[in-house]
N, C-alpha and C positions, 0 to 999 in steps of 0.2 A: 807178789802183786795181787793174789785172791783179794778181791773183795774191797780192793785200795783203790782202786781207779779214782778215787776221789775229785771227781769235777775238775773244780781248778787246779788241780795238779796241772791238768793238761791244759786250763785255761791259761795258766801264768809261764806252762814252759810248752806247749806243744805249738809250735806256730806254722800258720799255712804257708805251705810250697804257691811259688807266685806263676811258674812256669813248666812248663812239660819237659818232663826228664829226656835225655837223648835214649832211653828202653824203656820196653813196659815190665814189667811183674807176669807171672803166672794174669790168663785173662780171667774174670771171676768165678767161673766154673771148677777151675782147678782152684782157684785158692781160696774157695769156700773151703776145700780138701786138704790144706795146708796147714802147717804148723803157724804160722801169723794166723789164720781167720781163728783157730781154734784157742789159743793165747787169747785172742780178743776176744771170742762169743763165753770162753769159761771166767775170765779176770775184771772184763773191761765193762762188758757191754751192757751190765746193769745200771750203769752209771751214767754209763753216754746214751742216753735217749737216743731217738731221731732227732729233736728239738732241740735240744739241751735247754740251758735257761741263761741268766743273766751272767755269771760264772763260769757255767758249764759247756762246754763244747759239742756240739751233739753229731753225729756219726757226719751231715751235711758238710760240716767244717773240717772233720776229722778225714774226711774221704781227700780233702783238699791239701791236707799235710807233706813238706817235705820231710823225703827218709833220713834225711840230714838230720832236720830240725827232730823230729823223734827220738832218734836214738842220742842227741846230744843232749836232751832232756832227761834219758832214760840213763844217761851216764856222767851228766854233771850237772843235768840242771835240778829244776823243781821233784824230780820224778825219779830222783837217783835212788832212794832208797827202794821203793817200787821195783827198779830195774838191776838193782843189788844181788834181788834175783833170781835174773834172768843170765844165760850167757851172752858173750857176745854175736853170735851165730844168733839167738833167738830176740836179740832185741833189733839184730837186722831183719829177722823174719816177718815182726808186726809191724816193724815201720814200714817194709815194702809192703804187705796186705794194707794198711790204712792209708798211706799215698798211692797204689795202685801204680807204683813204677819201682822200676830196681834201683837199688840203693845205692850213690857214685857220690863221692867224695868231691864235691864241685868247687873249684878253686879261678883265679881270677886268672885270665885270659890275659898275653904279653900284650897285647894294645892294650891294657891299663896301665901298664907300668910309663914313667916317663922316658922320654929317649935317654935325657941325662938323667943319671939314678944320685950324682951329686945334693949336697946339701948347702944353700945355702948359709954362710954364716951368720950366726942367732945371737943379737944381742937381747939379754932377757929384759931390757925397759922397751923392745920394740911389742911384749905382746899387752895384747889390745883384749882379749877375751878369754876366760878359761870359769870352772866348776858350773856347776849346776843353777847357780843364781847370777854367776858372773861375777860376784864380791863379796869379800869377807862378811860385809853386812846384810845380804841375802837377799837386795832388792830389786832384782833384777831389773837394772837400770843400768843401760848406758849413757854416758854422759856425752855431749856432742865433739871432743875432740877424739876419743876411739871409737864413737860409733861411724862416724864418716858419712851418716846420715840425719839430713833433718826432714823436717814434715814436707816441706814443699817436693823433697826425694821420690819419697813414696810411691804417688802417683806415677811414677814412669818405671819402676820397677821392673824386669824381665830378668828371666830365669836364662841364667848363661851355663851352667853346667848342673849334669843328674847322676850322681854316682848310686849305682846297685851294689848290695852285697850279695852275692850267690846263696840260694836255695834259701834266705832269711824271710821272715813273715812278721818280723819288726826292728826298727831302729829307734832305740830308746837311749842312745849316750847322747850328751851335749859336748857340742866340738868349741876344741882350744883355737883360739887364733894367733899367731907367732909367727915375727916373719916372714911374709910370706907363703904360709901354712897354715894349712887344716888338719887337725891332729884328732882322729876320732877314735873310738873302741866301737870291734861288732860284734855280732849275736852270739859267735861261736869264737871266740876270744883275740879274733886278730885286729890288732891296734894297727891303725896304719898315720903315717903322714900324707899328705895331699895337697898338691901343687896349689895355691888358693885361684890360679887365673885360673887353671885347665880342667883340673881336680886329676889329672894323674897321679900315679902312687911312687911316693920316691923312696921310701920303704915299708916292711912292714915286721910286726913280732907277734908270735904265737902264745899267747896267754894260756894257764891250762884251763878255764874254764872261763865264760861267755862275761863279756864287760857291758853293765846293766848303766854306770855312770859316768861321770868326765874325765877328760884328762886333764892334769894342772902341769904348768910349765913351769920352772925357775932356777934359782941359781943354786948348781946340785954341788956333788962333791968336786973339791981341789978349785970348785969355782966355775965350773964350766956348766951351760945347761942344760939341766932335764928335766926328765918328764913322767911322772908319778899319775899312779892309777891303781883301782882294786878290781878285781875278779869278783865271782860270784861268789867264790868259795871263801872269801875273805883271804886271799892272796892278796899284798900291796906288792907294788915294782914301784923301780925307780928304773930308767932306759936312760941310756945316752941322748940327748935327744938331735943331733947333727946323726948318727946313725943308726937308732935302733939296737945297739947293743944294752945287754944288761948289765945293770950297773949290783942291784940286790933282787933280793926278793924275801918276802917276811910272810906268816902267815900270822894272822892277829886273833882271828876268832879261834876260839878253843873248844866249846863245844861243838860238837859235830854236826848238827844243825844247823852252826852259825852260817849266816848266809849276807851278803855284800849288796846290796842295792843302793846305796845313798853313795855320795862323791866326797871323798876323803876335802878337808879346808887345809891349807897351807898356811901357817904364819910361822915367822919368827924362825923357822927351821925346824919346825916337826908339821906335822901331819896328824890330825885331830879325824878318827878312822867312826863311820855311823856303823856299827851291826846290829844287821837284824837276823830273824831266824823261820826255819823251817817249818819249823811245828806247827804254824798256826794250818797246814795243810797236812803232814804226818797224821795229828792228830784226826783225823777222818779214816783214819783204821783202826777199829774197834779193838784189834790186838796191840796197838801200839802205847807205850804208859806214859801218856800225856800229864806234864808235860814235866821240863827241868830246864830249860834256857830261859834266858833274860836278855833284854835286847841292854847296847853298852854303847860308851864311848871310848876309843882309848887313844892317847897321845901316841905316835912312834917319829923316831928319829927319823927325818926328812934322808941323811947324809948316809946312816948305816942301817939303817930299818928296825932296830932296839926298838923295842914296846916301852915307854916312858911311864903310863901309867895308864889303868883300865878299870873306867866304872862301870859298874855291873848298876842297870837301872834300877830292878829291884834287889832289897839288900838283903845280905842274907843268901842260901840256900834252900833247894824247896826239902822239903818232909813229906813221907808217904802219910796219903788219905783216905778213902777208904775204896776200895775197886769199883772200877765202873762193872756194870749189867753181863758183860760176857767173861767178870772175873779177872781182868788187865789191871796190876798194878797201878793206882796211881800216886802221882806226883805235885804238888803245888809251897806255894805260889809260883809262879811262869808266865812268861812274857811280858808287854811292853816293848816289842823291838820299837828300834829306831829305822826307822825308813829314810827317814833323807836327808840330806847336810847338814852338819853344825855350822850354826853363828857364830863366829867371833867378833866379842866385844873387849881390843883391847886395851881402852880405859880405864874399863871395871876389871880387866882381867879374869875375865870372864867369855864361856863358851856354851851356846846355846841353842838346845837340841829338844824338837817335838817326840813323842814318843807313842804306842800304840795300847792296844786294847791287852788285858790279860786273855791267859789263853783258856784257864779253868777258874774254879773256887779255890779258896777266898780270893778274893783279890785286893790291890794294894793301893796304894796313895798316890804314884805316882803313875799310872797308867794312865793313858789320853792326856797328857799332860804338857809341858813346858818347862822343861827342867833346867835350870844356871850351874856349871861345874867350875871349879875352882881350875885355870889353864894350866897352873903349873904342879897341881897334885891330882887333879877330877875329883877332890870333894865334893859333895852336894853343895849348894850355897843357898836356894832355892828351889821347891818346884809349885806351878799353879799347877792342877787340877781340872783340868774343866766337867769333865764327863766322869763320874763316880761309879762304880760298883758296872763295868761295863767285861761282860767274859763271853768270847766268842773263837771258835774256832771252825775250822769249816767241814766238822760233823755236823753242824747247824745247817749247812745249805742242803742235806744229803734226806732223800727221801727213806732211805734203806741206812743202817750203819751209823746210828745217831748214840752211839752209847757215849762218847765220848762228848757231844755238846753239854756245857752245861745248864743247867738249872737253877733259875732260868737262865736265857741265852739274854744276852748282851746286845746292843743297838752296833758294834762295831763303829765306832765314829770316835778312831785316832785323827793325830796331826800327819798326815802327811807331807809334809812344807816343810822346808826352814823356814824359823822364825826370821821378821824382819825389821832391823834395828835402822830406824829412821830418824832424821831431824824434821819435826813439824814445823809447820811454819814460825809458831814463836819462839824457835828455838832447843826448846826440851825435846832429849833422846825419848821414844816410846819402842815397845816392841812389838810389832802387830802381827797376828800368828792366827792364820785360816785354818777351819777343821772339817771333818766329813761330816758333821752336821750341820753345814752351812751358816756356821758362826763366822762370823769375822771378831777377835778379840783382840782390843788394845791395854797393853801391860806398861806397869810401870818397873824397868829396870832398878831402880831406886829404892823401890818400896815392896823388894820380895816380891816382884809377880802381883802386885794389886791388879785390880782390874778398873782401868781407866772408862773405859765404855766398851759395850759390845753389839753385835749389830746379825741378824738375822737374816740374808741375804736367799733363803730356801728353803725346803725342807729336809732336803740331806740324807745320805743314803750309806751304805758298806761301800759305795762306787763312788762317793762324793755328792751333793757338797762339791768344799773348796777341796781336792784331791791334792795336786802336784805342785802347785803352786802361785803365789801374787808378783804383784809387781807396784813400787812406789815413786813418783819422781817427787814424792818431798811436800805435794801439795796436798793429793788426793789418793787412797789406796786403789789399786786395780783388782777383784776379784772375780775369777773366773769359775761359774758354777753348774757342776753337771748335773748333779737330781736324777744321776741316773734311777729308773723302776726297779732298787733294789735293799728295801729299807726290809731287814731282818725283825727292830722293835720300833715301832713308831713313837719316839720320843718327842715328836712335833706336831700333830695330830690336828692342828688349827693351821699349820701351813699348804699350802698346795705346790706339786712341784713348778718349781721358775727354772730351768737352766739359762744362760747367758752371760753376762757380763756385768759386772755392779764398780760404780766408782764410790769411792766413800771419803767425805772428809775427815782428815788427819784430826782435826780440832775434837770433832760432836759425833762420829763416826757415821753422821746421815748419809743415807743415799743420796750424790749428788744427781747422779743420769744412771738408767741401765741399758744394756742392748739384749731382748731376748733372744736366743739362740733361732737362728732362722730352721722353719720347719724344710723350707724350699730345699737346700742342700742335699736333703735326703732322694730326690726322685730320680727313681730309677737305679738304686743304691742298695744293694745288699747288706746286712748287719751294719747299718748306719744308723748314728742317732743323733738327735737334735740338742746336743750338748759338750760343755767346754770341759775337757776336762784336765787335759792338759796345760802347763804350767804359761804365763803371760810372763810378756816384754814390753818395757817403756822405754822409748827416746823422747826426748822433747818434742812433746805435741802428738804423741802417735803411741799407741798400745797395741801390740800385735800378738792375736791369738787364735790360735789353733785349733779348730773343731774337731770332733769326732764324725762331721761327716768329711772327711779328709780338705776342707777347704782353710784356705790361710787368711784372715783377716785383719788390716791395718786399720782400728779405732782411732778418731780425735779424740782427745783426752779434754776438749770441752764440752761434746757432747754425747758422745760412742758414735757418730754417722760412719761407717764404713765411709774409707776412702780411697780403697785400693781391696784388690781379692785377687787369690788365685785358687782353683781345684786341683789341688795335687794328686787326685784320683784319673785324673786325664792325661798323667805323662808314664809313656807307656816305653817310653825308650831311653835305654841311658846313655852317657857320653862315657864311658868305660868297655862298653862292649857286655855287658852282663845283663840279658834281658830283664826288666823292669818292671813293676807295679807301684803304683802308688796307692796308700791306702788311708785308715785313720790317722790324727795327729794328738798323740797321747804322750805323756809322760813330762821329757823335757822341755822349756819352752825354748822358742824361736834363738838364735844368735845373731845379733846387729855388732860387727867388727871393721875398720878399715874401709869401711862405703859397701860389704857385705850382708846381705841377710842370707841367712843358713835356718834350715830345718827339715826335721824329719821326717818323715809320711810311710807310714805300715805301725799298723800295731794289733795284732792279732789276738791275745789277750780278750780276757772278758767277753768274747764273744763279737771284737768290731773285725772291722776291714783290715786284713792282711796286708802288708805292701813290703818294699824292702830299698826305698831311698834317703838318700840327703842330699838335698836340693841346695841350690846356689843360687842369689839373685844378687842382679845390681842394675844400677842405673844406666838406662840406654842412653 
C-alpha cells in the first residue's frame, strides 16, 4: 500500500460509518502508538490531506469511516490490491485507527426479519420494475399502468417505510419490484427481498463481493422465477427467486481488475453483462504497469451462466511502451470500461453500450464513445466517438505520484449512461446518449451513429455533466446536470458551470425549460452540493430527481416547477431497527412501481454526504 493510497481509491470504496459503534478503539493517545495510526501516517497519509478535494477523502471523512466499510474495501472493493498487502489482522488495525471504534461485524437485528419468512407466489408478468433504466430501452420511464402513479399522485406522497443497511455509507443498487417485493443488492454484497408494504426481509443471500447495480427478475431455469445480478468482482448469480437459494454462479470478467458496476440487460434469455475495470485507480501507483484491460460486453446464458460471447472494447491486446519516470513497465492501449447498462435494440438486433476514457497513450477510436454490438456474436457494428484522443487515469488527480498520468492528460468525459432508444414524436427510433461533458447527443440508429443534433447543456466535468443518467417520455429528453468543480482539461472554456435540470426536444434537441439546481438545499449541510447528479425518472407528467444535497424532487415535465419535495437528509430513523442517516442521492435514479416510489439516500463517494437508506413512498 506504500505510496498507493491513491485518493479515490478511498473516495469510490471507503464509505462513512453513519452511527457509533457499540466500543470504542484504543482512545487517541494510544493509538497514535498503534499499529493502524502508523500503517496510516507511513502508506496513507500523504494522500489524504486534512482537506481532501473533489475525489479525495480527506482525514475529516476518513475519521468518519465504518471499520466495516474499510476493510471491505481493503478486501474486495476499490482498494483490494492496496490491501493485498496487508493481513488480515492489519487491515483490522487501520480501519479501527480511522473509524476510531473496534471493528464488529454488524448484521441485521431479528425485528427486520418478517414474522412469516414465506414467499409469496411470483408470477413473472406481475413485475412491474427491474435494471437500472427500468427497460430494455434505457429510458427510464414508466408507463402509467406499472407506475401506479400519475401527476395529480405526487403531491400527497409520504414516506411509509426506511430501510438501513448496517454500518453502509451508500446505497447505490436499483430495486426490482415483483410481486409484492422489493428485491435490492448492498454495499457489502447481501441481496435481500423485502416485503413492499412493511419492507421486512423475507430473505436474504450473501454475495462474495459488494452489489454496485440491479436486480433483474424472470423466467429462470425449468421455468420457474429468478433473479440475476453481478458483484463487483464480476460474479453474475442467478437465485431462486421464491427463496433465495442459488441457482449458478459464473464469473465473466477475466482480467483481474475487471470490475462490475453497470446492471447486466435480460433479453431473450441471456444476459448482456457491462465490465468495467480497476485500473483507472491502480494506476495512481507509480510501481504499478499501467495498463492492460479493456472495458467489454459479454452475452452469458440467462439459464446455466455459459459466457455466449465477449467483446473486448478495444481490439486487440496492448504492447509494452516505454516505462514511465520511476522505471515501471508499461502497457497500452487500455481502457474504455463500460460503466453502465447495455441498450437493447431488438429490431436492429442490436445492443448498445456507452464506454469510457482510455487509461494511457495511444489511445483509441472507441473510447468515450457509443458503440452498437452484433446481440448474437458482439461484433462491432458501429461506434460514434464523441470525445477523441481523451487518456486519464487517476495519477492525474494526485499531487505526489504522477508518473503514471499521461501526457497530456485527458478531460475524462466518458458516457456514463445507457444509451436511450426512443420513439420521437414523428415516429423515427433515435438514440440519445448524455456524456460527462454536458453533451446531450442524438444518434441515428440507422445511419452508423450519425449524429442527429446535439445540444450543450454545461460545462462538464470528471464528475459530470450528464453522469448517471436521463430519462424520455417520448416527447421531451429529461437531463440531469451536475457541473460538479472538477474539470481536469477545460474542453468548454466559453461555458460556465449550470447544474440542474434541462428538458430538451426530441425533434431540434432545444432547451425546452431548465430548473437550476437550488443553492437552498445545501444549508447547514456538510459535503453538499448544488447539483444533479444522479440518474432521472419520468412518469407521465412528472420527472423525479435526485440531488446531491440529499433532497428528492418531483418536476412537471411542462415546466421543471417542483411540485412535490422531500430531504432525505432529515430521516434519521429506520423501520428495520438499524440506526439510520440519510444522505446524498447519487448514482441510480428513483423507482416508480405498483403506486410506489423507492429511492436511495447515502452516497459517500467523491466526497458527498454519507447515508445508508431506501426509502418507500406512497400515497396517503
Amino acid at each position: 500500500m506504500k505510496s498507493t493510497c491513491t485518493a479515490v481509491v478511498a473516495a469510490a470504496g471507503l464509505v462513512a460509518s453513519l452511527v457509533p459503534g457499540p466500543s470504542r478503539a484504543q482512545d487517541p493517545g494510544e493509538r497514535e502508538q498503534g499499529e493502524g495510526a502508523r500503517i496510516f501516517a507511513d502508506e496513507c497519509a500523504s494522500c489524504h490531506t486534512s482537506a481532501g478535494d473533489e475525489r479525495t477523502p480527506g482525514t475529516g471523512l476518513l475519521n468518519q469511516l465504518s471499520p466495516r466499510a474499510i476493510v471491505a474495501s481493503l478486501e474486495d472493493g476499490v482498494m483490494r490490491a492496496e490491501g493485498a498487502a496487508l493481513s488480515p489482522e492489519q487491515r483490522i488495525r487501520v480501519a479501527e485507527y480511522l473509524a476510531r471504534r473496534a471493528y464488529v461485524d454488524e448484521s441485521f437485528p431479528e425485528s427486520a426479519f418478517c414474522e412469516d419468512r414465506g414467499w409469496f407466489p411470483l408470477d413473472v408478468r406481475t413485475i412491474s420494475r427491474m435494471g437500472f433504466a427500468g427497460d430494455l430501452a434505457g429510458t427510464g420511464f414508466q408507463p402509467p399502468q406499472t407506475a401506479g402513479l400519475d401527476a395529480a399522485d405526487v403531491p400527497r406522497l409520504e414516506l411509509r417505510w426506511a430501510f438501513a443497511f448496517p454500518d453502509a455509507g451508500q446505497v447505490r443498487t436499483s430495486a426490482a419490484v415483483a410481486g409484492g417485493h422489493v428485491i435490492v443488492g448492498g454495499p457489502f454484497g447481501n441481496v435481500l427481498a423485502l416485503d413492499a408494504g412493511t419492507g421486512c426481509i423475507r430473505w436474504s443471500f450473501e454475495a462474495d463481493a459488494g452489489v454496485r447495480g440491479a436486480v433483474l427478475v424472470g423466467e429462470g431455469p425449468e421455468g420457474a422465477p429468478a433473479a440475476w445480478f453481478m458483484d463487483s468482482r464480476t460474479n453474475v448469480y442467478a437465485l431462486d427467486v421464491e427463496s433465495g437459494n442459488l441457482l449458478w454462479r459464473s464469473r465473466v470478467g477475466w482480467h483481474p481488475a475487471s470490475y462490475g458496476t453497470g446492471t447486466p440487460a435480460l433479453h431473450d434469455g441471456r444476459l448482456l453483462v457491462p465490465i468495467s475495470s480497476l485500473e483507472v485507480v491502480l494506476a495512481g501507483d507509480p510501481r504499478y504497469e499501467c495498463c492492460t484491460s479493456s472495458g467489454a460486453v459479454a452475452a452469458v446464458d440467462a439459464l446455466t451462466g455459459e459466457t455466449l460471447w465477449y467483446h473486448r472494447i478495444i481490439p486487440g491486446y496492448p504492447e509494452a511502451i516505454e516505462p514511465n519516470a520511476a522505471g515501471t513497465p508499461q502497457w497500452a492501449p487500455s481502457g474504455a470500461a463500460v460503466w453502465s447498462s447495455p441498450t437493447v435494440d431488438p429490431r436492429r438486433g442490436l445492443v448498445y453500450a456507452g464506454t469510457g476514457e482510455n487509461l494511457n497513450r495511444p489511445t483509441t477510436g472507441n473510447s468515450d464513445a457509443v458503440v452498437a454490438l452484433d446481440i448474437e456474436t458482439g461484433e462491432l457494428a458501429w461506434s460514434f466517438q464523441a470525445t477523441s484522443d481523451d487518456a486519464f487515469n487517476m495519477a492525474c488527480t494526485q499531487m505526489r505520484f504522477r508518473e503514471n498520468c499521461p501526457d497530456p492528460v485527458g478531460p475524462d468525459l466518458d458516457f456514463g449512461m445507457a444509451p436511450m432508444l426512443v420513439t420521437r414524436p414523428d415516429g423515427r427510433e433515435i438514440l440519445i446518449a448524455g456524456q460527462k461533458s454536458g453533451t446531450v447527443w442524438a444518434l441515428d440508429p440507422d445511419a452508423a451513429g450519425a449524429v442527429l443534433w446535439s445540444t450543450q447543456v454545461g460545462k462538464g466535468s470528471m464528475l459530470g455533466g450528464i453522469h448517471w443518467g436521463m430519462a424520455t417520455d417520448g416527447r421531451l429528453a429529461y437531463a440531469p446536470n451536475a457541473d460538479r468543480n472538477a474539470v481536469i482539461t477545460d474542453v468548454n472554456p466559453e461555458h460556465e458551470r449550470a447544474p440542474g435540470l434541462y428538458a430538451l426536444d426530441l425533434m431540434t434537441g432545444e432547451v425546452v425549460w431548465s430548473a437550476p439546481a437550488p443553492e437552498n438545499g445545501c444549508e447547514g449541510k456538510e459535503r453538499c452540493y448544488a447539483a444533479i447528479s444522479a440518474a432521472v425518472t419520468a412518469i407521465e407528467g412528472i420527472v423525479f430527481a435526485g440531488g446531491l444535497d440529499g433532497i428528492l424532487r418531483a418536476h412537471s415535465t411542462m415546466d421543471g416547477t417542483v411540485v412535490w419535495e422531500f430531504d432525505t437528509t432529515e430521516v434519521l430513523e429506520s423501520s428495520n431497527g438499524v440506526p439510520a442517516r440519510g444522505g446524498a442521492i447519487d448514482g441510480p435514479g428513483p423507482v416508480v412501481a405498483d403506486g410506489m416510489l423507492l429511492v436511495n439516500s447515502g452516497y459517500g463517494t467523491f466526497n458527498q454526504m454519507p447515508g445508508n437508506l431506501l426509502l418507500a413512498f406512497g400515497v396517503r
